[in-house]
C-alpha positions as CSV (number, residue, x, y, z in Angstrom):
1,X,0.0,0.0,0.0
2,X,2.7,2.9,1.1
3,X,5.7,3.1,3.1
4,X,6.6,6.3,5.3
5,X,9.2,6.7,7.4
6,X,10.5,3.6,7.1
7,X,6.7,2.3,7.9
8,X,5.1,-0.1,5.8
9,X,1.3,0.3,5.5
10,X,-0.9,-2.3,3.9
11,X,-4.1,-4.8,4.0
12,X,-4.6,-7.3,2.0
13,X,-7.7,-8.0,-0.2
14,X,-11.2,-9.5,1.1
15,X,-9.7,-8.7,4.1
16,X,-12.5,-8.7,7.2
17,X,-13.7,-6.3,9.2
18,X,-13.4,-3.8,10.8
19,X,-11.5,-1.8,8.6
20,X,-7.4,-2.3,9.8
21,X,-4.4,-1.6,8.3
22,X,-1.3,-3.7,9.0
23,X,2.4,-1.7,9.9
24,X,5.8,-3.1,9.5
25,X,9.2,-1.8,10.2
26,X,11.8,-4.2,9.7
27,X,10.9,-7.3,11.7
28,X,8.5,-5.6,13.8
29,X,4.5,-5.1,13.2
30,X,1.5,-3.7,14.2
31,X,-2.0,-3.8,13.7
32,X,-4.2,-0.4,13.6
33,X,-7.9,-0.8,13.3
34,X,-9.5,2.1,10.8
35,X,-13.0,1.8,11.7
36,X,-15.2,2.9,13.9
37,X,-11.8,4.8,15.8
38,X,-8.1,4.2,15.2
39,X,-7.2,2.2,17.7
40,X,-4.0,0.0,17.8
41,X,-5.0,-3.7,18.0
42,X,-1.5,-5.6,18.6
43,X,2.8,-4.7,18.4
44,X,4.8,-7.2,18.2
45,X,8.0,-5.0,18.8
46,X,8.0,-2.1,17.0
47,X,9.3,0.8,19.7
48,X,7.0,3.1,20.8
49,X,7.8,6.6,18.9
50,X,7.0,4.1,15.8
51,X,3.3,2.9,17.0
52,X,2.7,6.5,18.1
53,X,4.0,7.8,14.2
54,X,1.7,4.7,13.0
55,X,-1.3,5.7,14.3
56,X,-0.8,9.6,13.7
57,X,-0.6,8.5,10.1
58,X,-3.4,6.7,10.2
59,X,-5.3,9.2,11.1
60,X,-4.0,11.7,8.8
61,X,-4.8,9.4,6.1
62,X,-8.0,8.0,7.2
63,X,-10.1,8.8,4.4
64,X,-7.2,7.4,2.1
65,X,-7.2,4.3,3.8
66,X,-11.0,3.8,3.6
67,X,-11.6,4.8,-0.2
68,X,-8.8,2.5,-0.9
69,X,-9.7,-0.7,1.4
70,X,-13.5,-0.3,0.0
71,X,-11.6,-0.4,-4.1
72,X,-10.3,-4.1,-2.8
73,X,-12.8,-5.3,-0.1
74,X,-16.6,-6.3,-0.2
75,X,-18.3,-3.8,2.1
């Protein structure tokens, strides 16, 4: 999906719901649900300044995230 500072954001198709997006960085990852709130819903070891960038992002690019989850996911 996109990658920002040094974040990888993606989903993958017919994906469930809620809406989520899923974060790596390096070996690390994270799950932020979309929809209804962003919300983190697991790290497995990413450091903290990287989940709190995560779901900043997330925010910031909610919209983005939903127009494109609803191009590859049944709603």
């Amino acid at each position: 999906m996109s990658q920002i500072f040094g974040l990888r954001f993606f989903f993958f198709a017919n994906e469930h719901k809620p809406i989520h997006v899923h974060v790596v960085k390096g070996d690390d990852n994270a799950k932020i649900e979309i929809e209804p709130e962003i919300r983190l819903v697991y790290n497995h070891g990413m450091k903290k300044q990287d989940v709190r960038r995560a779901l900043q992002l997330a925010e910031m690019y909610k919209d983005e995230i939903i127009a494109v989850w609803r191009q590859y996911n049944d709603d």
